[in-house]
C-alpha positions in Angstrom: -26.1 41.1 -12.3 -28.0 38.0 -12.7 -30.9 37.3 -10.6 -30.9 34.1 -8.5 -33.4 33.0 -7.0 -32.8 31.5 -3.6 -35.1 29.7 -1.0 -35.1 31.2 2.1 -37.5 30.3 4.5 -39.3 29.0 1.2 -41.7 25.7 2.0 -38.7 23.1 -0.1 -36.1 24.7 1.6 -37.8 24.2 4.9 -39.0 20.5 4.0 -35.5 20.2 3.0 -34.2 21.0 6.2 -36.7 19.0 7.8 -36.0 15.8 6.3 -32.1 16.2 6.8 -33.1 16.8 10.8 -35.3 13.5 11.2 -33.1 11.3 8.6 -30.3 12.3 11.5 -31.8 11.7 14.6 -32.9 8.0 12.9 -29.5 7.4 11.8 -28.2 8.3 15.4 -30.8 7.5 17.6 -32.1 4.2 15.9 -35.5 2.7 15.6 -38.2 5.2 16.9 -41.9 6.5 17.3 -43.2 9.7 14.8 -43.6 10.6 19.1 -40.2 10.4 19.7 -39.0 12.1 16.5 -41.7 15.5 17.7 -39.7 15.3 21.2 -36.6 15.3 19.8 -36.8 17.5 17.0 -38.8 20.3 18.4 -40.8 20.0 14.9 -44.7 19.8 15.3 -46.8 16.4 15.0 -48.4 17.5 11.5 -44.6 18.4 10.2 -43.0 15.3 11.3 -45.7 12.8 9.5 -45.7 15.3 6.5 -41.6 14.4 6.4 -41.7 10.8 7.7 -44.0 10.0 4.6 -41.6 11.6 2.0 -38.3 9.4 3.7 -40.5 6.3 3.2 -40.7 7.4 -0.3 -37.5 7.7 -1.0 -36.6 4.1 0.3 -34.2 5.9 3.3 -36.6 5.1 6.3 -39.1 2.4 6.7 -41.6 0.7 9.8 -40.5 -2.3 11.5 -43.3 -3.0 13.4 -45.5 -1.2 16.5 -44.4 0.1 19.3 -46.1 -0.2 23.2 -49.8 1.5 23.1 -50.5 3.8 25.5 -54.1 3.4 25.3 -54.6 4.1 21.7 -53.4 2.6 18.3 -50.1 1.2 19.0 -47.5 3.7 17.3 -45.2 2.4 14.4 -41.7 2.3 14.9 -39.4 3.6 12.4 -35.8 3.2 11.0 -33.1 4.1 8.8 -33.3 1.7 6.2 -29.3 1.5 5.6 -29.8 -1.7 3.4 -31.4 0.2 0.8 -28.3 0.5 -1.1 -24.8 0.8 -0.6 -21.3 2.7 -1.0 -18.1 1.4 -2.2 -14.0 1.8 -1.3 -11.4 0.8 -3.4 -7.6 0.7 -2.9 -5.3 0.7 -5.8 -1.8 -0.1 -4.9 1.7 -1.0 -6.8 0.4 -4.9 -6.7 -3.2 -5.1 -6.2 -6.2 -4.1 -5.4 -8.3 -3.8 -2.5 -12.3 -3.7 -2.2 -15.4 -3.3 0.5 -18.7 -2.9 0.2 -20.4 -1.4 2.8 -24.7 -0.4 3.6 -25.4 2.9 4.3 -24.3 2.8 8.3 -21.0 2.2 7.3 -21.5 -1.4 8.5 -19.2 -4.1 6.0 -21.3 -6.2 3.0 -18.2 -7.7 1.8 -14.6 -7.1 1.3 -11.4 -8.5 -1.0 -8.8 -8.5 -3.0 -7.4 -8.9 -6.2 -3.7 -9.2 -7.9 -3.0 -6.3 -10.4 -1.3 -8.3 -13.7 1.4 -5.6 -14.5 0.9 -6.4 -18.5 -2.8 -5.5 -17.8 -2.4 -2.4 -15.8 -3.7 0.3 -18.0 -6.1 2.3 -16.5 -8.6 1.3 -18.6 -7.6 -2.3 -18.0 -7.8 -1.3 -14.1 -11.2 0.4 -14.3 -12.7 -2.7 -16.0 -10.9 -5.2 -13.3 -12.6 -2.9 -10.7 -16.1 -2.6 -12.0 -16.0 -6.8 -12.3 -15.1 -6.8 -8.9 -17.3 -4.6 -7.5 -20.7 -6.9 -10.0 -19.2 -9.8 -8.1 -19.9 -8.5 -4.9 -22.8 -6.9 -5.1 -23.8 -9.9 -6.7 -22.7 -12.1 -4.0 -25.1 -10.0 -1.6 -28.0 -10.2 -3.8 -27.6 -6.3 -4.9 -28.5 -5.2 -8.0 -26.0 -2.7 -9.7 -27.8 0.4 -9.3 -27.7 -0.3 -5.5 -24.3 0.5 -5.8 -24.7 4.4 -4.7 -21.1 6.1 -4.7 -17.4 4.9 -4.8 -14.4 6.3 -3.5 -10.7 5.4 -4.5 -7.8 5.6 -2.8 -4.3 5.9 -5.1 -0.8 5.8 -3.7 -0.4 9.6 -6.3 -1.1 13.1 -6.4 -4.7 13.6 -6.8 -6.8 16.2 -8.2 -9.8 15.4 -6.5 -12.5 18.1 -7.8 -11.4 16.9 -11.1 -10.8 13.1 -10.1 -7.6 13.2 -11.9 -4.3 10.6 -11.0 -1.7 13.4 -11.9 1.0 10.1 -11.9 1.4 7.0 -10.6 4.9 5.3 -11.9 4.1 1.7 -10.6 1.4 1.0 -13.1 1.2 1.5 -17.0 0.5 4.9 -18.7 -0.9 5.9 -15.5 -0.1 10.1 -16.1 -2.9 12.8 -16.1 -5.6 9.9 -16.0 -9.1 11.2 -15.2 -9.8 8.2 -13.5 -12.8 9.6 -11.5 -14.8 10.1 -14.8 -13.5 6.9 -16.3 -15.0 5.1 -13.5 -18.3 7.1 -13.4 -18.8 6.0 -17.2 -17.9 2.7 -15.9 -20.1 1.9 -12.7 -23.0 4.6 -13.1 -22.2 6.1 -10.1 -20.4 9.1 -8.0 -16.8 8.6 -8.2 -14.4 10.5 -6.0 -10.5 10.0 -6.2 -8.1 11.0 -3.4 -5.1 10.1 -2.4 -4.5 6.6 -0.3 -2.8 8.4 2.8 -5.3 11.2 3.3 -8.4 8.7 3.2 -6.1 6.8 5.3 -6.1 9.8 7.6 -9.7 9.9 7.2 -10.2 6.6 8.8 -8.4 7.3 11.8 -10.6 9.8 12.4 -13.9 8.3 11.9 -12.9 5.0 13.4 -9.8 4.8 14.6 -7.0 6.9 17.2 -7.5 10.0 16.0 -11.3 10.0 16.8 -12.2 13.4 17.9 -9.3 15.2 17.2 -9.6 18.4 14.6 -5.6 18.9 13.7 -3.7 16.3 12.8 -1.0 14.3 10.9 -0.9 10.4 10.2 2.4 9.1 8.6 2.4 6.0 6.6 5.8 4.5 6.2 5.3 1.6 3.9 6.3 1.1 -0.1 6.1 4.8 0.0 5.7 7.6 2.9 3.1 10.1 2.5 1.4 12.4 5.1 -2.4 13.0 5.5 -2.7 16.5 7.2 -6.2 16.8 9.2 -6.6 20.4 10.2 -9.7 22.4 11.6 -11.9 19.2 11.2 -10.9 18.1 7.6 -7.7 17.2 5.1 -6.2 19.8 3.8 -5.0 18.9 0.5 -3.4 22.5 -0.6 -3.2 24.3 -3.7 -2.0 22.1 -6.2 -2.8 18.6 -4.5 0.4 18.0 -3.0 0.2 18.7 0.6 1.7 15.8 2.5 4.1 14.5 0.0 6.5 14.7 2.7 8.8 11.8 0.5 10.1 14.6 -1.8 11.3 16.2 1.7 15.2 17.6 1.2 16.8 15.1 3.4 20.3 16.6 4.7 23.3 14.8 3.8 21.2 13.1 1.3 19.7 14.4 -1.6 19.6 18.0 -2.9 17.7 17.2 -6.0 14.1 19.1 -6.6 10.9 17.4 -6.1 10.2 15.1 -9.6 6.5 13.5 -10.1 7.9 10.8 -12.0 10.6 9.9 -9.7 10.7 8.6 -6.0 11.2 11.4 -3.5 14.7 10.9 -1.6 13.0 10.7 1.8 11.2 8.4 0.6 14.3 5.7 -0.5 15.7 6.3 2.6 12.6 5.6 5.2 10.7 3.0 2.6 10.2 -0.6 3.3 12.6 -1.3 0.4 15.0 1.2 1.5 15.6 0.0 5.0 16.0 -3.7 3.7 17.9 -3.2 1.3 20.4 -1.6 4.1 19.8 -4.2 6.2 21.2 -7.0 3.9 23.7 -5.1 3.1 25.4 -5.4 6.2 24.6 -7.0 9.7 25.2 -10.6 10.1 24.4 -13.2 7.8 22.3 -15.1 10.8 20.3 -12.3 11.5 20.1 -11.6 7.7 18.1 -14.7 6.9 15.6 -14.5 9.4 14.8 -11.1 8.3 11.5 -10.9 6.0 9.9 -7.5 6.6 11.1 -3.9 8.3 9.1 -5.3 11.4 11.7 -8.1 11.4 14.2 -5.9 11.6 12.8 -3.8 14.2 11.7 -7.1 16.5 15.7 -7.4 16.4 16.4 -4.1 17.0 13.8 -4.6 20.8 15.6 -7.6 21.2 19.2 -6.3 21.5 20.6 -7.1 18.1 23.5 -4.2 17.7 23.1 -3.8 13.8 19.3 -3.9 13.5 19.8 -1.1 16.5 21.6 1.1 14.7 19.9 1.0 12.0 16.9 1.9 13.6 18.3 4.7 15.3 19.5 5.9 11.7 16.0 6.2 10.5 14.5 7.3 13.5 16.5 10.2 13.7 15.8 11.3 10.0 12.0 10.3 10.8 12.3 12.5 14.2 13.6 15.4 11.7 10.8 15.6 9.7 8.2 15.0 12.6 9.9 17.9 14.5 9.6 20.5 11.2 5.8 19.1 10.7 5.1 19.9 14.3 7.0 23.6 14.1 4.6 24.4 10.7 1.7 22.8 11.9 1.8 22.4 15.4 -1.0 19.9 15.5 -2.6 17.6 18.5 -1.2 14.1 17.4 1.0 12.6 14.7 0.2 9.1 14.6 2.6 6.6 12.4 0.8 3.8 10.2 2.0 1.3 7.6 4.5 -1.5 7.8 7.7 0.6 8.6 6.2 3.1 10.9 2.9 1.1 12.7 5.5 -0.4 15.0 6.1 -0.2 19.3 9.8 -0.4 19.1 10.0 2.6 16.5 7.8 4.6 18.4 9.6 4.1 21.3 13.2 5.9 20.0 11.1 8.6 18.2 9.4 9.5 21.6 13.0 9.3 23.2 14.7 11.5 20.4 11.3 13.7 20.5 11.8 14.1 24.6 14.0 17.2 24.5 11.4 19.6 22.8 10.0 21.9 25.0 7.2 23.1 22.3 5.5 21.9 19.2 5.3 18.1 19.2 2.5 17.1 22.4 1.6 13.6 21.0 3.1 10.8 18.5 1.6 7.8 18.4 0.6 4.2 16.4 -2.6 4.5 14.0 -5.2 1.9 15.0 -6.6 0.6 12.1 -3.8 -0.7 10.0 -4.1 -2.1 6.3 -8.0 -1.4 6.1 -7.3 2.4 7.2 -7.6 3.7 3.1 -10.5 1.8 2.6 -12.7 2.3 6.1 -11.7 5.9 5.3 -12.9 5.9 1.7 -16.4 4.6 2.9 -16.6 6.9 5.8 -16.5 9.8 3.3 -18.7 8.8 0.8 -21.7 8.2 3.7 -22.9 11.6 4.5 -23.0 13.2 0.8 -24.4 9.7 -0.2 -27.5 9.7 1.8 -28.1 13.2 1.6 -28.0 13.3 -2.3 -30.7 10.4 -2.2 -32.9 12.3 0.0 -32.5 15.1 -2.3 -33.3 12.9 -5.5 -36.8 12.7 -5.7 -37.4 16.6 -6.0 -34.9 17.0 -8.2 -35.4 18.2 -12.0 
């Protein structure tokens, strides 16, 4: 057996623990006296300074001025300095991409996007149009590079995300086993994590959006694709081989009895897809409602507003969407589904899943609308990358 040797109760491991206690209550409680910090920590006065001067060290805490005196030397007031670098999220979807830049609160730098040239949409190629991006804006908010602390991407694919590998991703060129995690830590000199677009998605409806403080949970996204994000016992659970939620390979009946294909579009997902509904829509209906038609939302405004074919049609794909909710809820049986992207982040949709739903006397207890629409991947994949971010930094300078 090989000896270890591990820290307990050791003086690092207790400075350690220290520093992670006061760089907490900062973050939470905001600008503060070394006074306050003793109160709230239950750490001593001598402990406290001893920490406070290593976090000014480090660049993660700073003074911003005095504070009232109580008859002495006016105590300084400290901070977490979240401007002292930032993190990164990047969406890569079919057509473009999408960026933000965010300080170390999680407050936005700057955000936007960029068309993906489909002759130029080699990973490589894609990794160098995100790393330019990324120069211009730190650029554009007067950050170096090396401010530029962690990145997270989302990808519409299966994942392996200890590995940071895109397993496929049919849209783009060669995109097949690509260890796009790596590629990108070459790239930008930083932490790179890759994950799948619905479970950061997920991710962002639970740090900022309608599925704040809920444990177990499952957001839908409906859009160009359908994918589920399953949130259970306070985190995504990505199973065994990455594919947990890839709910658009779901045996559909009547349908499809064709086995699951990584290369191919899942049947569910043809059927429920933006592309999917539309193209049933034009292919019947009537040719006045037709042309006003731009968007599955168009469809469904019609379907609210009486119109009998956009009606049916919605009650087609309802009830196939009310299926799979149903079976999720029966595996699962988790506090909330919500339903995001352009198909399923819609009133009128909700509405006829909540009436099919109504009969089930177990199993399904809440389905409802994600709140953060489009920048859900992306507030999601900054979210993450906070915590690990700031506590790597505060573990740097004893490092090595």
């Amino acid at each position: 057996m090989t000896r270890k040797t591990v820290l307990v109760g050791r003086p690092p491991l207790i400075r350690q623990t220290n520093a992670e206690i006061l760089l907490r209550l900062l973050r939470e409680s905001g600008p503060c006296s070394k006074a306050d910090l003793v109160r709230a920590s239950g750490l001593s006065a001598p402990s406290v300074t001893n920490v406070v001067a290593t976090l000014i060290s480090t660049g993660l805490v700073e003074t911003v001025g005095e504070g009232d005196s109580t008859g002495g030397r006016p105590p300084d007031i400290l901070r977490f300095k979240a401007q002292h670098g930032c993190v990164a999220g990047v969406e890569i979807t079919r057509n473009l991409l999408r960026f933000l830049l965010a300080d170390l609160n999680g407050r936005e730098l700057a955000q936007s996007e960029t068309l993906i040239d489909k002759s130029k949409s080699t990973p490589r190629q894609i990794c160098r149009q995100i790393a330019k991006e990324l120069w211009r804006l730190l650029a554009k908010r007067g950050l170096s590079r090396n401010r530029l602390f962690s990145l997270t991407v989302g990808v519409p694919a299966i994942v392996n995300v200890d590995e940071g590998t895109v397993l496929a991703f049919t849209a783009l060129q060669d995109w097949s086993g690509v260890p796009l995690g790596p590629m990108l830590g070459r790239e930008l000199k930083c932490p790179v994590l890759v994950d799948n677009d619905t479970n950061l998605a997920a991710q962002g409806e639970f740090h900022c959006g309608a599925a704040r403080g809920e444990s177990d949970f499952v957001f839908i996204t409906i859009g160009d694709g359908v994918g589920a994000g399953v949130f259970l016992n306070g985190r995504i659970y990505r199973g065994s081989q990455w594919s947990a939620g890839e709910i658009g390979y779901l045996r559909v009946p009547d349908i499809s009895r064709e086995h699951p294909s990584i290369r191919k579009y899942g049947k569910l997902e043809t059927a429920l897809s933006a592309s999917g509904i539309l193209k049933s829509w034009r292919a019947g209906g009537h040719a006045t409602s037709r042309s006003r038609v731009i968007c599955v939302a168009d469809v469904w405004d019609l379907a609210a507003s009486g119109n009998a074919e956009a009606k049916r049609l919605l009650r087609q794909r309802a009830t196939i969407l009310a299926d799979v909710i149903l079976d999720l809820a029966l595996i699962l049986n988790p506090n909330l589904i919500l339903l995001g992207g352009e198909v399923g982040n819609h009133p009128t949709l909700l509405r006829e899943l909540n009436a099919l739903l109504e009969g089930s006397e177990f199993a399904v207890l809440r389905v409802a609308l994600g709140a953060l629409g489009i920048p859900a991947v992306l507030l999601g994949a900054v979210s993450i990358a906070l915590e690990p971010t700031v506590l790597r930094l505060l573990q740097a300078p004893r490092q090595g």
